[in-house]
C-alpha positions, 0 to 999 in steps of 0.5 A: 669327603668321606662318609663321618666327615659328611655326617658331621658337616650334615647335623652341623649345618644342613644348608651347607653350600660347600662343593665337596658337600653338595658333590656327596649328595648328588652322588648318594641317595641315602646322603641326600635323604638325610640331608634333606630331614635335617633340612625339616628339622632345622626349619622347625627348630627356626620357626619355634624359636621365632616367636613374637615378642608381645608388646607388653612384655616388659610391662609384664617382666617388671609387675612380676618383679614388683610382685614378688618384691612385694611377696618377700616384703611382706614374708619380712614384715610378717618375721619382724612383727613375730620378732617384735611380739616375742620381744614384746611377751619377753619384756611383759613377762620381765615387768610382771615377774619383777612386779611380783618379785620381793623388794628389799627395801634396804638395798634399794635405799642405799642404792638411791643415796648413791645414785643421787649425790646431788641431792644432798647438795641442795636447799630447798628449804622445802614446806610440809605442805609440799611434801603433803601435795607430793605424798597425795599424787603417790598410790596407796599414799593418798591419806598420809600426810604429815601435821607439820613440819618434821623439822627442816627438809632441804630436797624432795623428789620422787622415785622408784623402788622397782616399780613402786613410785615413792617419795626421797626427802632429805631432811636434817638430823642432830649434827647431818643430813639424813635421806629418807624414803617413804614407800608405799606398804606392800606385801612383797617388800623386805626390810631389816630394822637397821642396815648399814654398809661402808659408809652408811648407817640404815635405819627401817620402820613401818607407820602410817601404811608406808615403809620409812627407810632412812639413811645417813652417816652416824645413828644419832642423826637417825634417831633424830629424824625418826622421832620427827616423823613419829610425832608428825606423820599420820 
């Protein structure tokens, strides 16, 4: 065996019991040395990595493992609660802006009659003191009030003119049936005398501290209502 052939049989494995190995270390005293330090330090190297396994080391494993399983729990809710408030402060100032925005009344008249076809289907041959209990129950609105019937009402509901809860009858004209929307005067809010797209007529006035929005398909019928109101709603 010659001398690198030695060295790597030596650092691979000190312990060797190979004859060609053991001949070389009782023939050289400087191979012999060697061997003998690598014998040391594998005997060290042994003892270090022959450590005693505490008992409770699983134990231990599996409370670090909950506890950073906690940790990411925890840095997860605090992201969705910062994402929730961002929501939540972009929804809030949604409202408030709308709250604050012009209303045109118009517009939202016009959008209801299509919204809700069913009303003009119905009778429910609905009595002035109905529509007083529902007029009491709307903000801004609880003194108005109409002195009798205003001819016949055939539907009543509530409903919301961007926020503003209002009240939607449909009452009888001259020859049709007219909607009419009465909301609670504000400052922000806009309307146009007369209004009309392609298939309806629009007719707007202020009394009373409400707005009164009609909507039907010919003026006359228009006309008509609004006497009805003017002579019965204070």
């Amino acid at each position: 065996m010659d001398d690198l052939q030695f060295r790597r049989h030596a650092y691979d494995d000190p312990n060797s019991q190979d004859e060609d190995f053991l001949a070389q270390i009782a023939a050289s005293e400087s191979d012999a040395k060697l061997v003998s330090e690598l014998k040391i330090l594998d005997s060290k190297l042994t003892h270090a990595l022959n450590i005693d396994v505490p008992n409770d080391l699983a134990d231990k494993l599996l409370l670090r493992q909950q506890l950073n399983k906690h940790q990411e729990q925890k840095k997860h809710t605090r992201y969705l609660m910062a994402m929730a408030a961002s929501v939540a402060l972009v929804i809030g100032l949604s409202f408030s802006m709308l709250k604050f925005a012009p209303v045109d009344l118009a517009e939202h008249a016009l959008a209801h009659v299509y919204h809700e076809p069913k009303s003009m289907l119905v009778d429910q041959n609905v009595g002035f003191e109905d529509v007083n209990f529902k007029l009491a129950g709307i903000g801004g609105l609880e003194n108005a009030k109409f002195i009798q019937q205003p001819g016949k009402v055939f539907y009543t509901s509530y409903c919301d003119f961007q926020g503003v809860k209002s009240l939607h009858l449909v009452m009888e004209g001259k020859d049709g049936k007219v909607t009419l929307f009465i909301v609670p005067a504000e400052n922000r809010m806009v309307t146009e005398e007369t209004f009309a797209d392609q298939h309806y007529q629009g007719l707007g006035f202020q009394t009373a501290g409400a707005f009164m929005m009609l909507v039907a398909e010919q003026d006359t019928d228009l006309q008509f209502v609004k006497s009805e109101i003017e002579q019965t709603f204070i």
